[in-house]
C-alpha atoms as one frame of an Amber mdcrd trajectory, in Angstrom:
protein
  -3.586  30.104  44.961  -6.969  30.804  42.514  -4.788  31.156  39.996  -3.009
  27.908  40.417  -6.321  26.049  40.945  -7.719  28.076  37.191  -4.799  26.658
  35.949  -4.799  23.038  37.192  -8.419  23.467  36.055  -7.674  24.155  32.624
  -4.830  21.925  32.205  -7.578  19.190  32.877  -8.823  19.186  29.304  -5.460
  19.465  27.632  -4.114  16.021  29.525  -7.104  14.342  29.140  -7.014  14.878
  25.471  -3.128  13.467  25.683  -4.164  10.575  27.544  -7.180   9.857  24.768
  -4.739  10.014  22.236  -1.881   7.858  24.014  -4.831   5.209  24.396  -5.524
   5.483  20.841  -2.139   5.299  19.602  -1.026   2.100  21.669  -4.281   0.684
  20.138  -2.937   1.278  16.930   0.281  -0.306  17.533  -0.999  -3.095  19.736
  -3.276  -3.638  16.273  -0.876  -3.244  13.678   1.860  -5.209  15.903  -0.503
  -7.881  15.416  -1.096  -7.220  12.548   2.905  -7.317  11.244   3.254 -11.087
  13.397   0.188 -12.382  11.334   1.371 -11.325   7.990   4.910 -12.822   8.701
   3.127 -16.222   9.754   0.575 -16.257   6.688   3.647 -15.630   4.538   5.062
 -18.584   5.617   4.089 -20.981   3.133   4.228 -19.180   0.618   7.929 -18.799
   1.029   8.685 -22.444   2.384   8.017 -24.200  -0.890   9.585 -24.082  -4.682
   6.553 -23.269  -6.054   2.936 -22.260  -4.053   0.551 -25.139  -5.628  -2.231
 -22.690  -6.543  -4.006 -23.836 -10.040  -3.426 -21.109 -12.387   0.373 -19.879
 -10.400   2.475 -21.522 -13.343   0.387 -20.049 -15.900   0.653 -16.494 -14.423
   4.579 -16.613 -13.814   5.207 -17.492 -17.270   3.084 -14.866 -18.135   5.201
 -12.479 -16.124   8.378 -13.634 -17.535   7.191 -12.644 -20.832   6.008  -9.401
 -19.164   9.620  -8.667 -17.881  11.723  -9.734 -21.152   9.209  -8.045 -23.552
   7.678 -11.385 -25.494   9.744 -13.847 -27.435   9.729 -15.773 -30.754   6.533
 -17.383 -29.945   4.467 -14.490 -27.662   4.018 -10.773 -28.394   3.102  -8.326
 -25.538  -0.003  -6.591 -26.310  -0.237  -3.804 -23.753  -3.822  -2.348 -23.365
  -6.449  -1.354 -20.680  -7.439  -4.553 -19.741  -9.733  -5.009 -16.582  -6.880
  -7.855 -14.951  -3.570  -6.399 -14.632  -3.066  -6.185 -11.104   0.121  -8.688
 -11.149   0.595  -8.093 -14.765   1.831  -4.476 -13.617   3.614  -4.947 -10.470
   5.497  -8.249 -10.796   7.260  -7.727 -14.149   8.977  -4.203 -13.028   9.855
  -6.529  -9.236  11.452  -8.876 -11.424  14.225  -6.499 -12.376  15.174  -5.859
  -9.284  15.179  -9.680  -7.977  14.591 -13.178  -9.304  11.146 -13.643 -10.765
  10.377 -16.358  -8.368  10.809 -14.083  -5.811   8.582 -11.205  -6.836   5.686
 -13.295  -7.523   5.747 -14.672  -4.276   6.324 -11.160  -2.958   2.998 -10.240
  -4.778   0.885 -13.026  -3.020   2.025 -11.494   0.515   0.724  -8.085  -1.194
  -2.366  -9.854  -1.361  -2.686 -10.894   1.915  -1.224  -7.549   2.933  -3.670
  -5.760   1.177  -7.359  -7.452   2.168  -6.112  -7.583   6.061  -5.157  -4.316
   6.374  -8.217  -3.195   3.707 -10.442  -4.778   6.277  -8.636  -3.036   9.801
  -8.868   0.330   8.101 -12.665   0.116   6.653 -13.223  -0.900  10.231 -11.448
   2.044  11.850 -12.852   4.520   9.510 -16.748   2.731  10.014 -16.607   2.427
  13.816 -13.921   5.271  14.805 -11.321   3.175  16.593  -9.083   0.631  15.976
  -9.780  -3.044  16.880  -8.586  -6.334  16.929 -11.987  -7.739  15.412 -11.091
  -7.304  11.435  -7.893  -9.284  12.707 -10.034 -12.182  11.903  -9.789 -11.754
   7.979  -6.453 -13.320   8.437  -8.730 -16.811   8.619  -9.801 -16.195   5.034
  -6.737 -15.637   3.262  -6.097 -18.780   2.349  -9.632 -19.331   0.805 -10.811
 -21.547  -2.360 -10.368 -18.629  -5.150  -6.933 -17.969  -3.760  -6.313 -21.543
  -3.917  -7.590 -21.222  -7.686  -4.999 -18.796  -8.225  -7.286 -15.413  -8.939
  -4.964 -13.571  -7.555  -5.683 -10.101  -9.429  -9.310 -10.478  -8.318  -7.789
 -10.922  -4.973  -5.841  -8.081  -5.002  -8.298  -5.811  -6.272 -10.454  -6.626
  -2.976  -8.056  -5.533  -1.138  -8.104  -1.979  -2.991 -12.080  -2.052  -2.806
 -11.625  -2.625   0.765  -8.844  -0.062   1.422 -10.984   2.263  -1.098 -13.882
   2.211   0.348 -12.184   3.343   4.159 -10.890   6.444   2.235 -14.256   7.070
   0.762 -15.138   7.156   4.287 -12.118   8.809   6.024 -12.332  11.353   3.308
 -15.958  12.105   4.039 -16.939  16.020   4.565 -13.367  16.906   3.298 -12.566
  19.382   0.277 -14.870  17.822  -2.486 -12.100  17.660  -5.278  -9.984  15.799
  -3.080 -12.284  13.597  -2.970 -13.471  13.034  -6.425  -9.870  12.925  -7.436
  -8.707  10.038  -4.586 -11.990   8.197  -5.419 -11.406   7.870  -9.123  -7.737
   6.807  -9.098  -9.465   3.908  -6.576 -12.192   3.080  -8.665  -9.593   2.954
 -11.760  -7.421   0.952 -10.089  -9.633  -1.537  -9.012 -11.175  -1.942 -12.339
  -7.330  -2.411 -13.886  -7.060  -5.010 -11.367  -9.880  -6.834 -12.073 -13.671
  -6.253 -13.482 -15.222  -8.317 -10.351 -13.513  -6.117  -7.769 -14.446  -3.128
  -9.873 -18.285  -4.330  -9.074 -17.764  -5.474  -5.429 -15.961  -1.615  -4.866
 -18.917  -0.095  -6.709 -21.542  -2.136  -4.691 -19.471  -0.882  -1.469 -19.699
   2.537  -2.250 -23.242   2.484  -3.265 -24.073   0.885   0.021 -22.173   3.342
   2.003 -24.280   6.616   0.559 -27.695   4.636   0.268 -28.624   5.702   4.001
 -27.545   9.393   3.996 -29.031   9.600   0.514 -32.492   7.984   1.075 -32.141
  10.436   4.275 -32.119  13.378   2.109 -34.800  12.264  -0.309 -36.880  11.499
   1.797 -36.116  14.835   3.591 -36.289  16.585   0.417 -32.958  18.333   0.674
 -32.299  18.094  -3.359 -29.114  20.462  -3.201 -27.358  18.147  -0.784 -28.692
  14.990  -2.762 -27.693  16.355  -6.109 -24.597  17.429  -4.519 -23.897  13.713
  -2.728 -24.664  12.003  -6.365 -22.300  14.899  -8.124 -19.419  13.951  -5.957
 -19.777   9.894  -5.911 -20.813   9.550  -9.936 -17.484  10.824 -11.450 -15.389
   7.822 -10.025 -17.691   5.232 -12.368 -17.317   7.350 -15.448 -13.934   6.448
 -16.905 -14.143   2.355 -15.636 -17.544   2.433 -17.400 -16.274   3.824 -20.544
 -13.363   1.211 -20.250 -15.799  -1.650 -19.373 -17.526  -1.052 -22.253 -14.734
  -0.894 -24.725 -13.379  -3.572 -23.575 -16.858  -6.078 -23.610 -16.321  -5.165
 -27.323 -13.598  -7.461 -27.741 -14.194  -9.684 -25.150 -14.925 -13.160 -25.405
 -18.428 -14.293 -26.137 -20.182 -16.589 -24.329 -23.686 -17.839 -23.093 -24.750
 -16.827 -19.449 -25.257 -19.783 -16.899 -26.805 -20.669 -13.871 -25.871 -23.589
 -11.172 -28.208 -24.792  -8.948 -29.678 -22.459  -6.072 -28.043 -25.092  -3.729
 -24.688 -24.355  -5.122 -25.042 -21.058  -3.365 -25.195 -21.834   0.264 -22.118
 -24.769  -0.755 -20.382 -21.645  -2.090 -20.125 -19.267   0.973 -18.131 -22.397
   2.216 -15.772 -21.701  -0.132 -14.314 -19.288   2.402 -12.355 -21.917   4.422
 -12.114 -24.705   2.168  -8.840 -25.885   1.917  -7.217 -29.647   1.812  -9.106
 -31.170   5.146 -12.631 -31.108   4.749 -13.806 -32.430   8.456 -11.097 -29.528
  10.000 -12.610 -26.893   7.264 -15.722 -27.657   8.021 -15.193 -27.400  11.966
 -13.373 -23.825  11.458 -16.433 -22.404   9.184 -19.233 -24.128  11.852 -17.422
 -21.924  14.236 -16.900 -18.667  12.589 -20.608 -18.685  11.412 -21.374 -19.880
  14.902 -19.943 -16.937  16.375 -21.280 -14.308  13.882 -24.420 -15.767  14.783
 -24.401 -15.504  18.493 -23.450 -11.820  17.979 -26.387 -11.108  15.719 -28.648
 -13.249  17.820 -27.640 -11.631  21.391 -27.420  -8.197  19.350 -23.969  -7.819
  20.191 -22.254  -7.929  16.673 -22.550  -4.072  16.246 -22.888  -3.859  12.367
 -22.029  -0.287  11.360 -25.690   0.766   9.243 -23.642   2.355   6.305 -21.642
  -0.948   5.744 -25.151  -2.620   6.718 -25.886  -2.048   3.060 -22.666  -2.515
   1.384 -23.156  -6.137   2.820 -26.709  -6.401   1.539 -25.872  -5.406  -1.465
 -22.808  -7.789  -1.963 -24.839 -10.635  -0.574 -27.774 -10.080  -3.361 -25.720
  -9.523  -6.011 -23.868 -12.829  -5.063 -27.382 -14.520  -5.165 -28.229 -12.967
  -8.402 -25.071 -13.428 -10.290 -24.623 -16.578 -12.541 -22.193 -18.601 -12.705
 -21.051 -18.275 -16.159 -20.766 -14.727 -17.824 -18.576 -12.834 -20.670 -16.452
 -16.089 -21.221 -15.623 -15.989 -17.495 -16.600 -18.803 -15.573 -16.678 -18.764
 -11.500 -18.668 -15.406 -11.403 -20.803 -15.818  -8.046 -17.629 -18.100  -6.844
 -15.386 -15.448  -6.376 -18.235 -13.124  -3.889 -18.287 -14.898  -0.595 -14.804
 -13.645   0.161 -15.850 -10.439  -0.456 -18.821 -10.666   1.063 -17.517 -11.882
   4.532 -14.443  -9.274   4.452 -17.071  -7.013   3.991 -19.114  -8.170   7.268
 -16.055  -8.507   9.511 -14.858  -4.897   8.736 -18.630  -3.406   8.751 -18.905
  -5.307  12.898 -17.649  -3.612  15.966 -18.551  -6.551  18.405 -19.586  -6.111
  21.932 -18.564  -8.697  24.423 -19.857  -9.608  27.624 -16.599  -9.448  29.715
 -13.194  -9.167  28.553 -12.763 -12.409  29.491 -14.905 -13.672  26.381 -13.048
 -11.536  24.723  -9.768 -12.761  25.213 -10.989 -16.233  25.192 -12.483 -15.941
  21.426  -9.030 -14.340  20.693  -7.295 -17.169  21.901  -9.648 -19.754  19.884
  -9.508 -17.390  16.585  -5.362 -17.387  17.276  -5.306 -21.002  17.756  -7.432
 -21.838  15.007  -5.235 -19.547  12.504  -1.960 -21.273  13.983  -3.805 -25.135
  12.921  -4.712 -23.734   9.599  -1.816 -22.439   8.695   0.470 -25.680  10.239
  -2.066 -27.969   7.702  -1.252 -25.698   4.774   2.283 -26.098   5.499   2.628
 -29.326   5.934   0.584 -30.262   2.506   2.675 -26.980   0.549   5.333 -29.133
   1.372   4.490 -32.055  -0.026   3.478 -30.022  -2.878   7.211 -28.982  -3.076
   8.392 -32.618  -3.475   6.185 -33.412  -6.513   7.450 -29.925  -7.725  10.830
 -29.886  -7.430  10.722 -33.710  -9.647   8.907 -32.710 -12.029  10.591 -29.478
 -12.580  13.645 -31.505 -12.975  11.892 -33.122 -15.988  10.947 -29.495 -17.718
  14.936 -28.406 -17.040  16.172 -31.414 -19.468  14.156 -30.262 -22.293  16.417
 -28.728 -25.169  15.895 -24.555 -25.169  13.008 -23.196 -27.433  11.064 -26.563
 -27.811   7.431 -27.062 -28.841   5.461 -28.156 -26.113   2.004 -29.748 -26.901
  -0.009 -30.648 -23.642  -2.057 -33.644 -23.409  -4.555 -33.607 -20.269  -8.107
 -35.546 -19.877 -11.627 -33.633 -19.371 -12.333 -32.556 -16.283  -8.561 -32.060
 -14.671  -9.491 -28.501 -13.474 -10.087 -29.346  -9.766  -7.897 -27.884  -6.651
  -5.985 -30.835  -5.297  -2.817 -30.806  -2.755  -0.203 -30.800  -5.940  -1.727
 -29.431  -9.101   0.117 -30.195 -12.246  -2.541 -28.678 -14.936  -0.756 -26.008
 -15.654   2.907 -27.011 -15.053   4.212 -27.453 -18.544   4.045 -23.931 -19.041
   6.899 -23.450 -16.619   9.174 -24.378 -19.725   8.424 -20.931 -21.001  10.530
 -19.144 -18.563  12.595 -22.298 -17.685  13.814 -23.207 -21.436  12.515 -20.494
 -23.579   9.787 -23.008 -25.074   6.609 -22.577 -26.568   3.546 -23.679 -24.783
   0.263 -23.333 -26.221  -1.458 -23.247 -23.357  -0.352 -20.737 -21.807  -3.307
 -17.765 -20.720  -3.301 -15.410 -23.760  -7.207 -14.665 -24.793  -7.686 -11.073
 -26.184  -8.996  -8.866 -23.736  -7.957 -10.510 -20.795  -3.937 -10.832 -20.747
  -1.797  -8.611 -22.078   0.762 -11.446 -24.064  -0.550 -12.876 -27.145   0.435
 -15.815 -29.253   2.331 -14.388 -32.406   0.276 -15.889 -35.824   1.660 -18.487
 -36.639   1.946 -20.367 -33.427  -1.330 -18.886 -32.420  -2.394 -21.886 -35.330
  -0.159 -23.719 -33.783  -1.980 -24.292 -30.325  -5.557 -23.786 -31.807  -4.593
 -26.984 -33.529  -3.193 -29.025 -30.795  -5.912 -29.148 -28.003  -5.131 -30.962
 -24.899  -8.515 -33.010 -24.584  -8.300 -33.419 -28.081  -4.591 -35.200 -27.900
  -5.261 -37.081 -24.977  -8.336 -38.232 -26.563  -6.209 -39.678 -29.622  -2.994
 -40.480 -27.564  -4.554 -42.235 -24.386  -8.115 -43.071 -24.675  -8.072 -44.212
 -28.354  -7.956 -47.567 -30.021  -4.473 -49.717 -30.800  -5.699 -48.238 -34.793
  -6.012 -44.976 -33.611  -2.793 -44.980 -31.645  -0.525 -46.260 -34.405   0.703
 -42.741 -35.677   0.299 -39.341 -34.118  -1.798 -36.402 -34.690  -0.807 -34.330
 -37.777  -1.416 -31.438 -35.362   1.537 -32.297 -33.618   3.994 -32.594 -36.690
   5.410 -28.988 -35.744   5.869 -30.016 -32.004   9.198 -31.392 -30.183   7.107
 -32.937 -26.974   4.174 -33.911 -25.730   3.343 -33.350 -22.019   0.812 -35.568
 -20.612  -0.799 -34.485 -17.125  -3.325 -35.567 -15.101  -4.688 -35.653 -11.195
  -4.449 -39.445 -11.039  -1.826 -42.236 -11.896  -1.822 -43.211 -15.849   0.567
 -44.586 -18.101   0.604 -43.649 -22.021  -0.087 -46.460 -24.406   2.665 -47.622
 -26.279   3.744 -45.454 -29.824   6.429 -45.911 -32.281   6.048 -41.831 -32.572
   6.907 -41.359 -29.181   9.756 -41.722 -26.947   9.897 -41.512 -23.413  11.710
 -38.460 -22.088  10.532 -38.140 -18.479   8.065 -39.966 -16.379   6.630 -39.275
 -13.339   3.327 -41.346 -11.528   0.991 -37.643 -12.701   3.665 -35.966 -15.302
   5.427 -37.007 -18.365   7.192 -35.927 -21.147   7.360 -38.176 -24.674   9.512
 -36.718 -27.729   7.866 -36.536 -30.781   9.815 -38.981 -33.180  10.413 -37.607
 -36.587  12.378 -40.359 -38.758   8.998 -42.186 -38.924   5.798 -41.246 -40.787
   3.795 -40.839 -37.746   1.243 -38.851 -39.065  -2.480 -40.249 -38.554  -5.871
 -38.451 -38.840  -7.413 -36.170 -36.224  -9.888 -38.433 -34.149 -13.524 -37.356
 -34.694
């Protein structure tokens, strides 16, 4: 009978360390179950409409056409180490294996993918346990910048994210394994894109500024020197890259906005297409963050404490115009609030707060995502017209693109960009279409690189639309080498009357005018 009791005794320890593990692995499932049914309702829009209205989408899946066949008559593919590649590398090689359409889309729910489950794991290797908190990054998915179409910044968050939890996870393991897993992150976040490279590098110094001051001010210098040894070789090669690459980059004067563009900014994080119900949903997520801090119940993890101070100062110290980029600071407050969900294991008052903030975030998610719907759809109806429009054009036309100042602007149906659809659609030439050196890897051949240079859009719609009867009486010389012109803009127009141009397709914000060439059109560049 002693024996039996020594070994009920010791089988004590062994089933309470299966019943730890059974709680912790239907945690994980419970999470990641919620995690699969939010990814399949976020990837609903994408998939409901002919083409997701994001500003700069057209423009990057006629870069990836070109990607996948290898150029054309009119672009050349310029491979090189370019810091924003992310799609540029993973859609293309999709596209042989299914319709282009498809794979970008597919890429977009890789996004979403990637900074939700980025956020759950940082979380769950910063706190020890898996949660349903970081679940709330699924609110900021569909954010302004993604709305702007940066989607390889986007996606490169996501790795900084993941990256940064397998900094973490990795932590006191073999110290090559390390180095090695750490630089292949750091690389890949910088071929992504340069801005997620920073926001990753600002992560990672955050997360080894507390042991580190620790040992300093300890005076341990071997472990110090040993810390700095193993987290400096991951910045080496991106460095060497960055700096290569600034060579050739495009030049350009650094700006400032206002200091009361900043707080606007952080808004960014919700603003879609209703402003009141935007507004509503940030009040309340701030709101909540807030009553957590204030009742010191939020739980912010002191390693990630940093990371987030250091995001948020570099987003107040950045400007918003740098290295021909423009949108520099824009593009932080995503990060920045990932960042501060995943660094937060909250404490509740009762489980019934719990559940009840659940049930708000859910419901609020399930509003957001029925408004983006319903406008995507819309979206699709102006789309699938004017696409109609771009299919009737002869194959390998000249495109010239006429568009007024200030068009760049994220509205329910944005057309900015659509003409450059007739790259993939009709084998056309476009000029412009996103090819600046350093940047993409597809790059106007020479001659029609002159070509576009000489046939601005501002400039056209300047001579074409806003000019006098005089002015209006011939066409550009610019555009004797052209077969169209597109005209585009956010609001109703209609194009002055031209004995060089013939109506081909007109919509109320899109239309296409052939160029007519048994006339001598040709008139002076406007001043």
């Amino acid at each position: 009978m002693g024996r039996a009791v020594l070994r009920l005794r010791e089988s004590h320890p062994v089933s309470a360390q299966f019943t730890i593990a059974g709680r912790l692995d239907r945690r994980a499932v419970r999470v990641w179950g919620a995690f699969g049914i939010l990814l399949t309702l976020a990837a609903v829009p994408v998939f409901s409409t002919v083409l997701p209205p994001l500003v700069d989408y057209p423009n990057h899946l006629a870069r990836m056409y070109l990607l996948a066949e290898g150029g054309d008559a009119f672009y050349a593919v310029r491979w090189a180490v370019l810091p924003n590649l992310a799609e540029d590398l993973i859609v293309p090689p999709l596209a042989r294996l299914m319709p282009l359409d498809l794979a970008a889309k597919l890429f977009l729910v890789m996004i979403f993918g990637l900074i939700a489950g980025g956020a759950m794991w940082l979380n769950r290797a910063a706190t020890g346990g898996w949660r349903l908190w970081p679940l709330l990054a699924f609110l900021l998915l569909y954010n302004r910048i993604f709305l702007w179409g940066f989607l390889n910044y986007l996606f490169g968050i996501g790795l900084a994210l993941g990256g940064t939890a397998l900094w973490l996870a990795l932590e006191g393991r073999r110290w090559w394994l390390r180095v090695l897993s750490s630089s292949l992150v750091a690389l890949a976040c910088f071929v992504s894109h340069i801005a997620a490279f920073g926001v990753y590098a600002l992560m990672i110094l955050g997360v080894e500024m507390l042991p580190g001051s620790g040992e300093w001010r300890a005076r341990r210098w071997s472990a110090l020197g040993r810390r700095i040894t193993i987290a400096a070789p991951q910045f080496v090669v991106p460095a060497a890259l960055f700096i290569d690459v600034r060579r050739d980059a495009a030049r350009a004067t650094v700006g400032y906005a206002g200091l009361w563009r900043k707080a606007d900014l952080l808004f960014s994080v919700f603003d879609n297409y209703n402003r009141t119900f935007d507004i509503a949903c940030f009040a309340l997520f701030l709101g909540l963050i807030g009553w957590l801090a204030w009742t010191r119940r939020l739980g912010l993890v002191p390693r990630l404490a940093w990371a987030v101070v250091l995001v948020f100062t570099a987003y107040l110290l950045l400007p918003s115009q740098m290295y021909g980029g423009s949108g520099a600071d824009h593009r932080l407050p995503i990060a920045l609030f990932l960042l501060l969900i995943a660094a937060s294991a909250p404490r509740f008052p009762t489980p019934r707060v719990a559940a009840a903030i659940g049930f708000v975030a859910a419901a609020v998610l399930v509003v957001r995502l029925g408004l983006i719907e319903w406008v995507w759809r819309e979206a699709n109806e102006i789309y699938s017209a004017d696409l109609a429009g771009i299919d009737a054009l002869p194959r390998g036309s000249k495109l010239a693109v006429a568009q007024p100042a200030g068009l760049f602007h994220i509205v329910p149906a944005p057309e900015v960009h659509l003409a450059v659809l007739a790259i993939p659609r009709r084998q056309a030439f476009v000029p412009t279409l996103f090819a600046i050196p350093g940047q993409q890897p597809v790059a106007l051949r020479p001659a029609f690189a002159a070509l576009a240079e000489a046939a601005q859009p501002q400039r056209l719609w300047a001579a074409l639309v806003d000019g006098d009867a005089a002015g209006r009486a011939g066409l550009p010389t610019s555009l004797g080498r052209y077969d169209f012109v597109v005209f585009t803009d956010n609001r109703l127009f209609q194009v002055p009357s031209n004995p060089c141009l013939a109506s081909f397709f007109a919509r109320p914000t899109f239309q296409i005018f052939a160029v007519v060439r048994d006339l001598d059109c040709a008139s002076p560049e406007p001043p």
